[in-house]
C-alpha positions as CSV (number, residue, x, y, z in Angstrom):
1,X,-20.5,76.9,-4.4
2,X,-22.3,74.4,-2.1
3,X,-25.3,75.4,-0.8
4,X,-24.4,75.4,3.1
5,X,-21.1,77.1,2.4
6,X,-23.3,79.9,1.2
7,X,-25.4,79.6,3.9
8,X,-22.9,80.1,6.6
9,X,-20.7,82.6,4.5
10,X,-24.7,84.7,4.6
11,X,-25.1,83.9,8.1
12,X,-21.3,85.3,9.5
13,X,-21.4,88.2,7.0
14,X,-25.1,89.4,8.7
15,X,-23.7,88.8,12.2
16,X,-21.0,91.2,11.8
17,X,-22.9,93.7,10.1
18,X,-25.2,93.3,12.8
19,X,-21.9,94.3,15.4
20,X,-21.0,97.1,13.3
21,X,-24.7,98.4,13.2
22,X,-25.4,100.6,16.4
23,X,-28.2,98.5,18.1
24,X,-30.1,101.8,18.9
25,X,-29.5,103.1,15.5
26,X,-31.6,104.5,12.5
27,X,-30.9,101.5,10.4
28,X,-32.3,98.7,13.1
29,X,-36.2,99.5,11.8
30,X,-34.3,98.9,8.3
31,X,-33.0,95.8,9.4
32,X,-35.9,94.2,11.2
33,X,-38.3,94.8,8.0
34,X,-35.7,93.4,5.7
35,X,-36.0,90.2,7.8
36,X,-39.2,89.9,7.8
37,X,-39.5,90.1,4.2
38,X,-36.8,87.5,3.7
39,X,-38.7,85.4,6.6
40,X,-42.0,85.7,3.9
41,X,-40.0,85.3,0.8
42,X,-38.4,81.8,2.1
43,X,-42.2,81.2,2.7
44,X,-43.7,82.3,0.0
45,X,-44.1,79.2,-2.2
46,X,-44.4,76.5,1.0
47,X,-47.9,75.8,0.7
48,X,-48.3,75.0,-3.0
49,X,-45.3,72.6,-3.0
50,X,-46.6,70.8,-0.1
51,X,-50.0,70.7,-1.4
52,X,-49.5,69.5,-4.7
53,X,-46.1,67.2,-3.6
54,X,-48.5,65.5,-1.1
55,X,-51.4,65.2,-3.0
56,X,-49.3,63.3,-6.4
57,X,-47.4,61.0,-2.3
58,X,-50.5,60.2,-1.4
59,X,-51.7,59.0,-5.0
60,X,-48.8,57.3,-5.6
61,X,-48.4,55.4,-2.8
62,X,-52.2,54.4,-2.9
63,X,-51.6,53.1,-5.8
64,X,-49.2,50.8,-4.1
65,X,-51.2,50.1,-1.2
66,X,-48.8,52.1,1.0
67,X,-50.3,54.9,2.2
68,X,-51.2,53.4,5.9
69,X,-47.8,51.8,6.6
70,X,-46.2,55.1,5.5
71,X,-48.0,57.3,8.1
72,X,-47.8,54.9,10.7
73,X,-44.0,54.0,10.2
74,X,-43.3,57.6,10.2
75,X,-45.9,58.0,13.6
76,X,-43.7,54.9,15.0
77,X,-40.7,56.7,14.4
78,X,-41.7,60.3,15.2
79,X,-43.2,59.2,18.7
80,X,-40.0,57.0,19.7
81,X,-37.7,59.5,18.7
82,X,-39.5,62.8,20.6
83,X,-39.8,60.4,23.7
84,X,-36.2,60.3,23.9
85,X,-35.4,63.6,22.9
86,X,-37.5,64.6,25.8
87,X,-35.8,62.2,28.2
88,X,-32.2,63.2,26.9
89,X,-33.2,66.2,27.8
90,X,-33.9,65.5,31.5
91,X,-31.1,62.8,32.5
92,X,-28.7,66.2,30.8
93,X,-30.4,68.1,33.2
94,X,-29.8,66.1,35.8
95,X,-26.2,65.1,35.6
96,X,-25.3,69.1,34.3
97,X,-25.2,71.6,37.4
98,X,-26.3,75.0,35.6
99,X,-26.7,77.9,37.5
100,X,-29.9,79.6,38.7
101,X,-31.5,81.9,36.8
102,X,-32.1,85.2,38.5
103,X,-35.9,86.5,39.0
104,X,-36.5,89.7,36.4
105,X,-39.2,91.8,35.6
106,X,-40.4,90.8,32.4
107,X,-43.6,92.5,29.8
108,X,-46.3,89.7,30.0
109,X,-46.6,87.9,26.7
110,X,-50.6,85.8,26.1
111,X,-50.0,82.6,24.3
112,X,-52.5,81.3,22.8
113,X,-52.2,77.8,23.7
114,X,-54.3,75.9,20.7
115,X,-57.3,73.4,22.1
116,X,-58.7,70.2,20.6
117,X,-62.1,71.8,19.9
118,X,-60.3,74.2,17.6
119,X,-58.4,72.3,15.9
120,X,-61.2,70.3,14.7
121,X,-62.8,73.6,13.7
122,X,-60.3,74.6,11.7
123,X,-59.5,71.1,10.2
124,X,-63.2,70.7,8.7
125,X,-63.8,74.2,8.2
126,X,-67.6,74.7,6.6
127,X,-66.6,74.9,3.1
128,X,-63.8,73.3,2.0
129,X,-62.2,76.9,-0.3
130,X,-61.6,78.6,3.6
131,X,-58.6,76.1,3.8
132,X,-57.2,78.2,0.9
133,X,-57.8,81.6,2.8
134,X,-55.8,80.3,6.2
135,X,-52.9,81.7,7.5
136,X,-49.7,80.4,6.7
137,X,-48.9,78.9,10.4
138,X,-51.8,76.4,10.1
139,X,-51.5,74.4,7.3
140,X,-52.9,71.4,8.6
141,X,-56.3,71.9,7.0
142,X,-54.6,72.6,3.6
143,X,-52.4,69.0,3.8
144,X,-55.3,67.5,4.6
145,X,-57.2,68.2,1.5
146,X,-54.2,66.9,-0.6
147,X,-54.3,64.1,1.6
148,X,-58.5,63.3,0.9
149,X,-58.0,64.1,-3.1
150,X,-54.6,61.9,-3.2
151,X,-56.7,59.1,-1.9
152,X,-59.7,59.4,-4.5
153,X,-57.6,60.1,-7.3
154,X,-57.4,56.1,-7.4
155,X,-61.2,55.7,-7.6
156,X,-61.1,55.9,-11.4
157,X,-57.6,56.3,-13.5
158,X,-59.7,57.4,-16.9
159,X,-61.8,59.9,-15.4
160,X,-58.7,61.9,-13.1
161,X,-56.3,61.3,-15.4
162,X,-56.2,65.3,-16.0
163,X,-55.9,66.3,-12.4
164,X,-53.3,63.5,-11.6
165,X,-51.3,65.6,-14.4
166,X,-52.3,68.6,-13.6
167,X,-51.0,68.3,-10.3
168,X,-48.1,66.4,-11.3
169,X,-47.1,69.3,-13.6
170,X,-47.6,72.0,-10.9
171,X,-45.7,70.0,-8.2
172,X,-43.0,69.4,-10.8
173,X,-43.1,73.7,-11.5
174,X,-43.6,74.5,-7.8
175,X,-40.3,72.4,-7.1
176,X,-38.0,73.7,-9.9
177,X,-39.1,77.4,-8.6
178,X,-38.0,76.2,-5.2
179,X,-34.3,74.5,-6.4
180,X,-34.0,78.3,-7.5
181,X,-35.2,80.1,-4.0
182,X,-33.2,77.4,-2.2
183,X,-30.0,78.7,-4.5
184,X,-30.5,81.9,-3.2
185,X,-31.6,81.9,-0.2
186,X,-28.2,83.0,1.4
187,X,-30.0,86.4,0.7
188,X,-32.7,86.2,2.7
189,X,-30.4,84.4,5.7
190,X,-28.0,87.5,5.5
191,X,-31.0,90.1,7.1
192,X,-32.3,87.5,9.5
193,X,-28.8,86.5,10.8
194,X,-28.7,90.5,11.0
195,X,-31.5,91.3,12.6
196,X,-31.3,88.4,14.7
197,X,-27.7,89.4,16.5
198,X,-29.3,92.9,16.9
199,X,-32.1,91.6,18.7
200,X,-29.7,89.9,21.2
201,X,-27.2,93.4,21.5
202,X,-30.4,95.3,22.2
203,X,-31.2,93.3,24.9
204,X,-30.3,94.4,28.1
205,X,-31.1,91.0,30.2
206,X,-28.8,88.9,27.9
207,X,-25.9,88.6,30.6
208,X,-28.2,86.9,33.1
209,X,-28.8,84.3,30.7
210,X,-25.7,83.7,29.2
211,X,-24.7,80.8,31.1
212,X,-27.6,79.0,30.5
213,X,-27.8,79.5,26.4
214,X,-24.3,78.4,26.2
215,X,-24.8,75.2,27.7
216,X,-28.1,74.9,25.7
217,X,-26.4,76.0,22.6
218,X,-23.6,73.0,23.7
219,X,-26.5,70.1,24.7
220,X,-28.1,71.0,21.2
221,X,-25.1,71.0,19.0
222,X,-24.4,67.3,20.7
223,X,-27.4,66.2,20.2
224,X,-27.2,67.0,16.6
225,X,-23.8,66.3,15.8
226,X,-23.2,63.3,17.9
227,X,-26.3,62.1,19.5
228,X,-28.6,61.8,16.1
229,X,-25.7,60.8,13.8
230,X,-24.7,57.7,16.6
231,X,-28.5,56.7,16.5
232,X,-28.5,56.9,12.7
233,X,-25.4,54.8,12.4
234,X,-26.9,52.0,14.7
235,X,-30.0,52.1,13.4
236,X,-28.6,51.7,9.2
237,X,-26.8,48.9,10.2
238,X,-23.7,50.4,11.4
239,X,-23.4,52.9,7.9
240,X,-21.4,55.8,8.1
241,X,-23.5,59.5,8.9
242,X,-21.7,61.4,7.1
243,X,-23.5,62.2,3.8
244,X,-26.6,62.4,6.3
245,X,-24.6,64.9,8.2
246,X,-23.8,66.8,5.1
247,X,-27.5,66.8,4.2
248,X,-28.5,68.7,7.1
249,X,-26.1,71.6,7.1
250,X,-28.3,73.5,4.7
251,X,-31.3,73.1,6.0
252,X,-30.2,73.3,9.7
253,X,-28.6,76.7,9.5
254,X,-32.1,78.1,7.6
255,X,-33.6,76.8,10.7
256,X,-31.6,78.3,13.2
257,X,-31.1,81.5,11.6
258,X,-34.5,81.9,11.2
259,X,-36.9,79.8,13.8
260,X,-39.0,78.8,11.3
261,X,-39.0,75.4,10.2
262,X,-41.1,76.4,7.4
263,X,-38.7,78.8,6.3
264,X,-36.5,76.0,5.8
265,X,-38.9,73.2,4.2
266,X,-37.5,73.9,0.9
267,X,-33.7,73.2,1.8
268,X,-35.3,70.0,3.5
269,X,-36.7,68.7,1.0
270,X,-34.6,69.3,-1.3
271,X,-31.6,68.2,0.1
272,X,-33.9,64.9,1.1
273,X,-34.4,64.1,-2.3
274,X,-30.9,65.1,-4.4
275,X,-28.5,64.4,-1.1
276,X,-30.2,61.6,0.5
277,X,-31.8,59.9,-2.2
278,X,-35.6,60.5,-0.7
279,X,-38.3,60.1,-3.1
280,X,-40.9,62.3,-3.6
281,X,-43.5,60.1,-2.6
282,X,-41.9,59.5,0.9
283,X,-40.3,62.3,1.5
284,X,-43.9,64.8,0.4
285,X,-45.6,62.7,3.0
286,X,-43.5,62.3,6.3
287,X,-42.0,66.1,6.4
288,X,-45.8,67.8,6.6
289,X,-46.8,65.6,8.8
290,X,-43.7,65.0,11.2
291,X,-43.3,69.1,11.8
292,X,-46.6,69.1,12.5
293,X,-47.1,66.4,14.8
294,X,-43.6,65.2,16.0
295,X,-42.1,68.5,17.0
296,X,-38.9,66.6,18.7
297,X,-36.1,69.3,19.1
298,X,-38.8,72.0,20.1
299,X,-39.4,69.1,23.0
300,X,-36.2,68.7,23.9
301,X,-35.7,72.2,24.3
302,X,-38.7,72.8,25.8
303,X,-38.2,70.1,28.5
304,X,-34.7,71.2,29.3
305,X,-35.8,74.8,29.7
306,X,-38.4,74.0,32.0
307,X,-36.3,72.2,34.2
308,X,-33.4,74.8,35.1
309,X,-36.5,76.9,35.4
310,X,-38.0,74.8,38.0
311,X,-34.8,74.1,39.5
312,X,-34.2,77.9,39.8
313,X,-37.9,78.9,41.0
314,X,-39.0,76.2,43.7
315,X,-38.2,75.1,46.5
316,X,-39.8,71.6,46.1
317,X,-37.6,68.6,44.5
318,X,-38.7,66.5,41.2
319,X,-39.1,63.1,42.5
320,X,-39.4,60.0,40.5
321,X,-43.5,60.4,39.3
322,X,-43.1,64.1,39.0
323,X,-40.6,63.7,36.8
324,X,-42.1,61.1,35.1
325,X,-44.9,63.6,34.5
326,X,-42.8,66.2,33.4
327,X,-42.0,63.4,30.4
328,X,-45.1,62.9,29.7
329,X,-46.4,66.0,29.6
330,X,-43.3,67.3,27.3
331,X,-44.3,64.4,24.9
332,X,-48.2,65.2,24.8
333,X,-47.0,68.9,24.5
334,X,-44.8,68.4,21.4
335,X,-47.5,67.0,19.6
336,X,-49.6,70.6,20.1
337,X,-47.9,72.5,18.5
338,X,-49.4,72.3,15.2
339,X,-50.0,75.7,14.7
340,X,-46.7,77.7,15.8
341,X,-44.3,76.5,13.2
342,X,-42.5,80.2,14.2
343,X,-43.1,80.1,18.1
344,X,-42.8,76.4,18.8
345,X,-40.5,76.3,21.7
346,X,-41.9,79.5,23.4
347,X,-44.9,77.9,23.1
348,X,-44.3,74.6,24.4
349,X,-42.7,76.6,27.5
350,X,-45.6,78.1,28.4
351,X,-48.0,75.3,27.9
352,X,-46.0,72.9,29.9
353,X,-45.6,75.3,32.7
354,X,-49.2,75.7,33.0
355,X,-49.9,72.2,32.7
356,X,-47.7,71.1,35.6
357,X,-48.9,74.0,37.9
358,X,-47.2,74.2,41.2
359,X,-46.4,77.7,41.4
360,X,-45.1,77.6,37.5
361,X,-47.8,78.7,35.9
362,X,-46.7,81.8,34.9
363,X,-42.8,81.0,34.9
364,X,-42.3,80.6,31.5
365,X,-42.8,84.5,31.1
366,X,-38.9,85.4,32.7
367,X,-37.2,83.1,29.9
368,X,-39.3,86.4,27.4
369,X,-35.7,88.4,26.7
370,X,-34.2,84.9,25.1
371,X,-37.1,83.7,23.2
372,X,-35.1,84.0,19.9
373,X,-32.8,81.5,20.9
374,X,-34.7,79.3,22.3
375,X,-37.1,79.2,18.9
376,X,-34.0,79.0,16.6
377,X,-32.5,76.1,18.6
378,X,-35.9,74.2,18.7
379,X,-36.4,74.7,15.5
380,X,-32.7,73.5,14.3
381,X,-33.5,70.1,16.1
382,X,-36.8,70.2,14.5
383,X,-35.7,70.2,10.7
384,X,-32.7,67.3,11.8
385,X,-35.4,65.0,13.6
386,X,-38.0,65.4,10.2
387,X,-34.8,64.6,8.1
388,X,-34.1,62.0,10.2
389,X,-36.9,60.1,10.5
390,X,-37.9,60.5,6.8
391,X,-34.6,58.7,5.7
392,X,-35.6,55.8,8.4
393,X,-38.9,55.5,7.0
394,X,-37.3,55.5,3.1
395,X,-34.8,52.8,3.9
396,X,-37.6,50.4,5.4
397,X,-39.9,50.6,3.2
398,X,-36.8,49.8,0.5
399,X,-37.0,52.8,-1.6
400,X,-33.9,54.7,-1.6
401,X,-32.2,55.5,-4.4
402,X,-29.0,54.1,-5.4
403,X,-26.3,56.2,-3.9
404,X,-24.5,56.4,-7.5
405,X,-27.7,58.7,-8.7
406,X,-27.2,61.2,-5.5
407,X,-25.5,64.2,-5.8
408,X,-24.6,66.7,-2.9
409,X,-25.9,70.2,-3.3
């Protein structure tokens, strides 16, 4: 059975357990732990397959004198494509009449919205073994390790020659344990589908936000099923989507069902590389660093969210330099949000409210009761934009495998 099918026969099968469960029952607490371990187990081996896959990228493509044009193809890419996510977002906005969204009384939530200073902290921590002791939601100081010992691997073949195989071997280990977590993963996606659904029954504000989730849920499913594929199909010189499309079913539903985009890195890559024809060495590099820095469905859902909340909050009208600012300041946002690979959306919320002030500071806090949602979502277009860019960056730099050699998964 195909991996997706699996997928989204785990993913209905936990949403009607999760109606047959009583939301206010004894087996919720069940439930909700059960998710969170299958959350952790899809996580569990992230870190060492990015580490070692980037660290063998980097060498590789060093060797080739390909390192720079690699990052700053997928940078290129990354920047244009979140720019128009993000103004997508607000011409939908604008030509879509959605309906205001009642004021409720909501629990305050502190985000911790992430500063420069500290992320230079935490990037050059004093001794280099603390990036082994971080927390799983910053990993940025961990890829970029691989990315300095990938570089001096170079400096003399003879000497490294054992720790270019050692971590050749361990990437090649760490990636066939993940082609057998990514088989059964549909196990892990059953309980958070579950626990997922409950968390919406149990909430009593749902009905106030319905209308609004269902066109987000409709602007988000058009953006990925028609708006990307279109771009992709003018931008491959007029090639069919559709094994592109395919590619992304796996890891998309992980994504949504979950909100974690790390929870569904090893679908990504894995369908990048057997689906799509991705090679390692492209494919280790620009999916790290593009959900870290190029976070483009959490913008565009950030920046439409923002904007029905404005809409429904103030008095005042977006002219043409606010909005303008609202653009910019979803862009600049998107790229912050290195260390919330669970919260990304939520996050970008907040920080964008506070940013643009007038009266919206704290704004953010009444979309609180549909911050699942607007995570999952985020994330979905997250995992699609990382896919899509990566095959971009593959086909210009004219390494793509032959399409005979792919197999779907």
């Amino acid at each position: 059975m195909k991996i997706w099918l699996k997928l989204l026969l785990s993913t209905i099968l936990g949403s009607l357990l999760a109606f047959v469960l009583s939301p206010g029952g004894s087996g919720v607490p069940l439930i909700q732990y059960l998710g969170k371990v299958s959350l952790h187990f899809g996580r569990y081996l992230v870190m060492p397959l990015m580490f070692f896959s980037l660290l063998v990228a980097v060498y590789e493509l060093h060797l080739q004198r390909k390192v720079l044009q690699t990052f700053r193809l997928a940078l290129i890419c990354g920047t244009l494509l979140t720019a128009g996510m993000v103004v997508l977002g607000v011409v939908l906005v604008f030509l879509i009449s959605l309906e205001r969204i009642p004021i409720i009384a909501t629990i305050p939530i502190t985000v911790q919205s992430p500063s420069f200073v500290d992320f230079i902290l935490r990037l050059l921590p004093t001794n280099t073994f603390l990036v082994f002791t971080e927390q799983g939601d910053f990993f940025l100081p961990l890829l970029f390790l691989a990315f300095i010992l990938g570089l001096n691997l170079t400096y003399d073949r003879q000497i490294a020659r054992s720790v270019i195989e050692l971590s050749d071997s361990l990437n090649r280990v760490f990636w066939h344990i993940n082609v057998f977590v990514t088989e059964f993963l549909y196990v892990p996606v059953l309980f958070l589908s579950c626990s997922l659904v409950l968390g919406f029954r149990s909430g009593s504000d749902l009905g106030i936000f319905l209308p609004f989730l269902i066109v987000l849920w409709i602007l988000t499913m058009g953006v990925a099923f028609i708006g990307l594929p279109v771009a992709f199909y003018f931008l491959h010189q007029k090639r069919k989507p559709l094994r592109w499309m395919y590619a992304q079913l796996g890891p998309g539903l992980a994504a949504l069902v979950s909100g974690d985009i790390l929870f569904s890195y090893g679908q990504l890559v894995r369908h990048g590389t057997e689906t799509l024809g991705i090679p390692r060495r492209i494919g280790a590099v620009t999916s790290p660093f593009l959900l870290v820095f190029a976070r483009s469905g959490s913008a565009f859902v950030t920046v439409v969210s923002f904007l029905v909340l404005f809409r429904s909050y103030s008095s005042l009208e977006l002219g043409l330099f606010q909005t303008l600012w609202v653009i910019i300041l979803s862009i600049l946002v998107s790229f912050t949000l290195w260390a919330t690979p669970g919260m990304g959306t939520f996050v970008g919320i907040a920080l964008l409210s506070k940013l643009f002030g007038r009266g919206m500071e704290e704004g953010y806090l009444i979309l609180t009761p549909v911050v699942p949602a607007l995570v999952s979502l985020g994330a979905f277009l997250d995992v699609l934009c990382t896919s899509f860019v990566s095959q971009w960056v593959a086909e210009r730099m004219n390494c793509l495998r032959p399409e005979e050699e792919r197999h779907s998964i």
